[in-house]
ROZATI-214802 format. One record per residue (C-alpha): residue number from 0; y, z negated, x negated. Coordinates in Angstrom, 3 decimals, padded with zeros to 6 digits. Each point is the difference from the previous one (the first is absolute). Layout:
BEGIN
SITE | resi | north | up | east
SITE | NUM | Y | Z | X
...
END
This chain:
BEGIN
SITE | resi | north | up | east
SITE | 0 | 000.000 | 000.000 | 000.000
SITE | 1 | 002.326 | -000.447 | -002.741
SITE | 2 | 001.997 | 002.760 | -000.816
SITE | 3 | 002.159 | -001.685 | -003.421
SITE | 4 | -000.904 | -002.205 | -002.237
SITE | 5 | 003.292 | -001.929 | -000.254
SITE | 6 | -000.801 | -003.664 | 002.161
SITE | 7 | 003.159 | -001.285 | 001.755
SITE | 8 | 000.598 | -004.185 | 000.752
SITE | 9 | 000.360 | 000.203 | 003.725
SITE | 10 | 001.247 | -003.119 | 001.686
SITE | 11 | -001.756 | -000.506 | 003.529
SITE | 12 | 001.922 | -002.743 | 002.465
SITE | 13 | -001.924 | -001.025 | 002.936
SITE | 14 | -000.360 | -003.072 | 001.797
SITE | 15 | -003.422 | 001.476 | 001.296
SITE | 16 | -002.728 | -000.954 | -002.543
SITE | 17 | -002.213 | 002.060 | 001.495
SITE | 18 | 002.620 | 003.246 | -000.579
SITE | 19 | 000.912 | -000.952 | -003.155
SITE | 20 | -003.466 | -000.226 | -001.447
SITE | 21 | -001.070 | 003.366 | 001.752
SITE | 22 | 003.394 | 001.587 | -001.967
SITE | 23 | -000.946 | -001.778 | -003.036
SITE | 24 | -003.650 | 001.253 | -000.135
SITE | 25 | 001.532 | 003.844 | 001.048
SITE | 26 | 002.290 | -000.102 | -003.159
SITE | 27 | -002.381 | -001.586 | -002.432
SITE | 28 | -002.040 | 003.350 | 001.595
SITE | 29 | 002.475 | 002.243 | -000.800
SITE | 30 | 000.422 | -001.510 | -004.181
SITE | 31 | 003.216 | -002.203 | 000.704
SITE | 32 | 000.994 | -003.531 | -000.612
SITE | 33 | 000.415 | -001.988 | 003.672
SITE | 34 | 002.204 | -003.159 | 000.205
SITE | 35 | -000.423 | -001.711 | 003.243
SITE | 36 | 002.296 | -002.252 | 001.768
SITE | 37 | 000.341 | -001.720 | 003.066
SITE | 38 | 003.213 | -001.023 | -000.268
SITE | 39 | 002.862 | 001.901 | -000.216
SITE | 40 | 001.816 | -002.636 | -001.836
SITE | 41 | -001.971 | -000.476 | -002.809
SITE | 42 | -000.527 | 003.797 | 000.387
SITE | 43 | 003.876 | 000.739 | -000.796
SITE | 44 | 000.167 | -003.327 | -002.729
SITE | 45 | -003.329 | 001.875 | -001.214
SITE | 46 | 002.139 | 003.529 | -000.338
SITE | 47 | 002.669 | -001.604 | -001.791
SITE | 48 | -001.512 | -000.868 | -003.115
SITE | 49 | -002.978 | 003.168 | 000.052
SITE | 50 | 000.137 | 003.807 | 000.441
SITE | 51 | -001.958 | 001.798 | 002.489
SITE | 52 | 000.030 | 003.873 | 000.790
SITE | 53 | -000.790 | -000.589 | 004.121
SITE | 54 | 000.507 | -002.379 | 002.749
SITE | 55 | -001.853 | 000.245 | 003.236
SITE | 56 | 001.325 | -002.720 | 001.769
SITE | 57 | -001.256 | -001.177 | 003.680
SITE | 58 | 002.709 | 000.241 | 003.124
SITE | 59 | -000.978 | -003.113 | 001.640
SITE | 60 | 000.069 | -003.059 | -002.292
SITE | 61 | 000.533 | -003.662 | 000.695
SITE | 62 | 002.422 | -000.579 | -002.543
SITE | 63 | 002.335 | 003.108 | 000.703
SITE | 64 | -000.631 | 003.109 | 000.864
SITE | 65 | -000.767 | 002.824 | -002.013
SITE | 66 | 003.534 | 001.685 | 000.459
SITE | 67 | 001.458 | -003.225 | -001.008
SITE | 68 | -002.237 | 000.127 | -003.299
SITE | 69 | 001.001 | 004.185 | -000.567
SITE | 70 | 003.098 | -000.842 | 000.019
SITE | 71 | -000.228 | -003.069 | -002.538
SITE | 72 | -002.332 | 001.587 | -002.452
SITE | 73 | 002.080 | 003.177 | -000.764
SITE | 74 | 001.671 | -002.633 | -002.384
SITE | 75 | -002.757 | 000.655 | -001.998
SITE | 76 | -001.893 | 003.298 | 000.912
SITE | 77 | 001.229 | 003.105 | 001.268
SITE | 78 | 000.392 | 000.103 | 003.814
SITE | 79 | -002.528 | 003.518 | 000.049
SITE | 80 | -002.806 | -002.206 | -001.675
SITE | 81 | 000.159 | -002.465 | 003.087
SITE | 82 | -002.153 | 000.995 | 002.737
SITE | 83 | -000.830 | -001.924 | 003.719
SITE | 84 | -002.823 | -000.203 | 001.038
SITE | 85 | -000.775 | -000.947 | 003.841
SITE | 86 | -002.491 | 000.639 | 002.520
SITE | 87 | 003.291 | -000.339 | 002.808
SITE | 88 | -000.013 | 003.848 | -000.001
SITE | 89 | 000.435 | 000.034 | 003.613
SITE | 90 | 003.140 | -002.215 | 000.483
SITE | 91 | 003.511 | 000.454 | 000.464
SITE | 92 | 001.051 | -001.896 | -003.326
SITE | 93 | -002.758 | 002.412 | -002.127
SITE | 94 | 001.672 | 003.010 | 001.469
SITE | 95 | 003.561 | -001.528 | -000.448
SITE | 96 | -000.787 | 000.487 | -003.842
SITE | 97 | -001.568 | 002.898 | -000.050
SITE | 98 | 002.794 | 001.561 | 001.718
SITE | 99 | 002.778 | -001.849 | -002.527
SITE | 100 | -002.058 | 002.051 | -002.915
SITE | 101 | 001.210 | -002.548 | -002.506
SITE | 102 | -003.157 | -002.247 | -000.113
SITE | 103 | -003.463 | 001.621 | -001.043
SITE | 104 | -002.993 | -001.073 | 002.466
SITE | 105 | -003.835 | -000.078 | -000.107
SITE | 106 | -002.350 | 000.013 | 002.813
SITE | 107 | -002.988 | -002.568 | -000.141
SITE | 108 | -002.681 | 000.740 | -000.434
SITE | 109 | 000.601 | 002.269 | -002.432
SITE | 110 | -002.309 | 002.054 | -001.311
SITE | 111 | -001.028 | 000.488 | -003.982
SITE | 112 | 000.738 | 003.930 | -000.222
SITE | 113 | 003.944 | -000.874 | 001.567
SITE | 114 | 000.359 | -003.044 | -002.177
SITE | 115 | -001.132 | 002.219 | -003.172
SITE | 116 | 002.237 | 002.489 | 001.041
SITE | 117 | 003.161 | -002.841 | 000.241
SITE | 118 | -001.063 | -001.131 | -003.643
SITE | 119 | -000.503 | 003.658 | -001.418
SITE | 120 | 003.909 | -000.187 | 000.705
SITE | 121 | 001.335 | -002.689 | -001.927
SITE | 122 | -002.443 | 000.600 | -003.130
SITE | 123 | 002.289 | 001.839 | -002.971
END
């Protein structure tokens, strides 16, 4: 399935543990490094003092939301390697931001040829 040999450090944020391990077992699949976190928090305190190449980040978190987090984490990564993910694909809000353009989304469950495809993108 790989298509480069270059292995990105992908930051997955997910309050799900469930998700998050299915993401982290997908991109250990796919030849990348996979740091999970539940909290956004930590997540943003975690992407202040390391670099990662991708963020897929979860809509719906306890903590704050995964807008909130976007928009707090291009501090320290650039805003087109943040990516929502959310399995709202139906709602109002969901189609709210895909309509504003500014915010890049991902629909759960998400398969392992589309999230290839996202990571073919950001490789250099």
């Amino acid at each position: 399935m790989k298509t480069d040999t270059r292995s990105l450090r992908i930051l997955v944020v997910d309050d799900d543990v469930l998700v998050a391990d299915v993401f982290k077992g997908l991109l250990k699949f796919l030849g990348h490094e996979t740091v999970i976190m539940s909290s956004p928090l930590k997540a943003l305190d975690l992407m202040a003092r390391e670099k990662f190449d991708l963020a897929l980040v979860d809509f719906r978190m306890p903590e704050m939301n995964g807008i909130e987090f976007i928009q707090k984490a291009q501090e320290f990564i650039n805003k087109d390697r943040l990516w929502l993910l959310t399995g709202d694909v139906f709602s109002c809000e969901v189609e709210g931001l895909r309509k504003r353009g500014d915010i890049h989304l991902l629909e759960k469950p998400l398969s392992l040829e589309k999230l290839q495809t996202l990571i073919d993108c950001f490789r250099i």
